[in-house]
C-alpha positions as CSV (number, residue, x, y, z in Angstrom):
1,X,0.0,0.0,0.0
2,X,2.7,2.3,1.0
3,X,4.3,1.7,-2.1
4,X,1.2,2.4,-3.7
5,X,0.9,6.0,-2.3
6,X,4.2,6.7,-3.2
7,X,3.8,5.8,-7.1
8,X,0.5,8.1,-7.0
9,X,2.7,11.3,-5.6
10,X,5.2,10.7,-7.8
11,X,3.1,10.7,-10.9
12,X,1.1,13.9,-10.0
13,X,4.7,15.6,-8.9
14,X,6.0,14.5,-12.7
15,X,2.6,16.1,-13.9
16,X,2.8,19.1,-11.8
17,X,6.5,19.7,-13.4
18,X,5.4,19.0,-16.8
19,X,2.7,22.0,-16.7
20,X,4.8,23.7,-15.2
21,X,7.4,23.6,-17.6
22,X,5.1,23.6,-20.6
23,X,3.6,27.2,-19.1
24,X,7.0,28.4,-19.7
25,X,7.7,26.9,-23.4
26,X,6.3,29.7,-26.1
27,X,4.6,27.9,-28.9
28,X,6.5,27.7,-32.1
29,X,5.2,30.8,-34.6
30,X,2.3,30.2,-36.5
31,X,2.7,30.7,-40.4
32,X,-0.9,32.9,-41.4
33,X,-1.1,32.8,-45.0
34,X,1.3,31.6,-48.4
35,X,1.7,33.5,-51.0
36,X,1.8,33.6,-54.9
37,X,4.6,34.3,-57.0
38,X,4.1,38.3,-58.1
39,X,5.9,37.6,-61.5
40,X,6.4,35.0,-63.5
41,X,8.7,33.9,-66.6
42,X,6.9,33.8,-69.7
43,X,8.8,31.4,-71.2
44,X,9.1,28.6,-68.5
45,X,5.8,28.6,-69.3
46,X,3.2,27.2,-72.4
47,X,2.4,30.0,-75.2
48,X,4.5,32.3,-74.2
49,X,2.9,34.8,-76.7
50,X,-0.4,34.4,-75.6
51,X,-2.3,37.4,-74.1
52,X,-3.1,36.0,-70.7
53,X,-2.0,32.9,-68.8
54,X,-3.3,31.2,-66.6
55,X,-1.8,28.3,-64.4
56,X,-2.1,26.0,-61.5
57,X,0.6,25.0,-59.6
58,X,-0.7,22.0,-58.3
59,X,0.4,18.2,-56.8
60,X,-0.7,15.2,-58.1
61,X,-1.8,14.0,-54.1
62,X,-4.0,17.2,-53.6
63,X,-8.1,16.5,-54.7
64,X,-8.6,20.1,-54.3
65,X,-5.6,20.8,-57.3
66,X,-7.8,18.1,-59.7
67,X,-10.8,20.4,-59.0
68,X,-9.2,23.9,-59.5
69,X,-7.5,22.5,-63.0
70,X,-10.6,21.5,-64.1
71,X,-12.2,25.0,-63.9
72,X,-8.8,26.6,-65.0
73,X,-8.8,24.4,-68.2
74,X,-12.1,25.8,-69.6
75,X,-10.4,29.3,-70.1
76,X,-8.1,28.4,-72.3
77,X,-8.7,30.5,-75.6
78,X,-6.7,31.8,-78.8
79,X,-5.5,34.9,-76.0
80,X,-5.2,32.6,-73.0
81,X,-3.0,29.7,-72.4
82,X,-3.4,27.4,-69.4
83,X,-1.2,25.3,-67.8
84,X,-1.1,22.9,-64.7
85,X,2.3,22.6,-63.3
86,X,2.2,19.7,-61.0
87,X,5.1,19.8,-58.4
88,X,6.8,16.0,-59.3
89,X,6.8,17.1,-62.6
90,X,8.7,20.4,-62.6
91,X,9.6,20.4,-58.7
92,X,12.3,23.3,-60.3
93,X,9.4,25.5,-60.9
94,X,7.7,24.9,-57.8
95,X,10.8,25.6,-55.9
96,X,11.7,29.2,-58.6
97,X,8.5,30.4,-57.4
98,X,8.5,29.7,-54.0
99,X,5.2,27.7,-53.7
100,X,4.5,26.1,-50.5
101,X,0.8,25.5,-50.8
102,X,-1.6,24.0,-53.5
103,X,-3.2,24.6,-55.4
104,X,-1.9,28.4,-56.4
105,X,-3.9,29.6,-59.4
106,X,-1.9,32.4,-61.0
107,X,-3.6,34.6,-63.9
108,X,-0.6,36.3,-65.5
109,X,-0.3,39.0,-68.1
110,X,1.7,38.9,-71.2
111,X,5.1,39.8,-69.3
112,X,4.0,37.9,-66.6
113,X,3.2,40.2,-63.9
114,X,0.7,38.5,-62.1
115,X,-2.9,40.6,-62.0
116,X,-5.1,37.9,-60.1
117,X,-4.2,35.1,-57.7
118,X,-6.1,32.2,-55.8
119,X,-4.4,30.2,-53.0
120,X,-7.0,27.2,-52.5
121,X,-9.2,25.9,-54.8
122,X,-10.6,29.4,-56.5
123,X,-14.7,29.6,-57.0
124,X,-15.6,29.2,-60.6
125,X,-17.7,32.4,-60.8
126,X,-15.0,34.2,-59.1
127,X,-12.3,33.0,-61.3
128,X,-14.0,33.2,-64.6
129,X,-15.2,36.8,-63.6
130,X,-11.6,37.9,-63.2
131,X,-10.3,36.4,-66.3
132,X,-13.0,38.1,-68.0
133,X,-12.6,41.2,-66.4
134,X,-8.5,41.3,-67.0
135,X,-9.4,41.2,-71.2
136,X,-12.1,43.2,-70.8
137,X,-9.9,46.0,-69.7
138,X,-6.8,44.9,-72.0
């Protein structure tokens, strides 16, 4: 019994210590947002000439990157070229641009400078609308 009593204090001493210590641990920063790349490289890219472009970087593991290409690839037109760049296929671009999430859905002009952005999967209304709105205004 005695032995008992003295297994108990020592587990709520070790639990005592333990919340003690942890008060005095700050937690580890918290990254609040990822980014999208602010210009991109024409010609690392498909139709390079093309009015608009529009891409997703994407991974081949991510269900939400299947859905965003498959509103992306409806845009494409004579003026805008669309491309999915899925990350273990051109990791290199993945890594020039700094993308840390997916799916990123970049709408770039002619010299690249990106004029709209989506990090997650981007609403179809919403994207389509600023795709139409960029050549409107072109």
């Amino acid at each position: 019994m005695d032995r008992l009593i003295i297994i108990g204090a020592v587990i709520v001493i070790a639990a005592v210590v333990a919340l003690i210590a942890r008060r005095g641990q700050r937690d580890a920063p918290v990254r609040t947002g990822h980014t999208a790349p602010v210009q991109l490289d024409r010609s690392e890219f498909v139709r390079p000439d093309a009015e608009w472009l529009v891409v997703v970087f994407s991974s081949a593991t991510c269900a939400s990157c299947a859905a965003a290409w498959e509103k992306v690839r409806h845009l494409e037109s004579s003026v805008v070229a669309v491309q999915d760049v899925e990350l273990n296929e051109s990791p290199e671009l993945h890594e020039r641009y700094r993308i840390d999430a997916v799916p990123i859905v970049v709408v770039a002009d002619r010299e690249g400078a990106t004029k709209r952005s989506f990090i997650g999967p981007p609403p179809t209304a919403e994207l389509w609308a600023a795709v139409a709105e960029l050549r409107e205004t072109d």
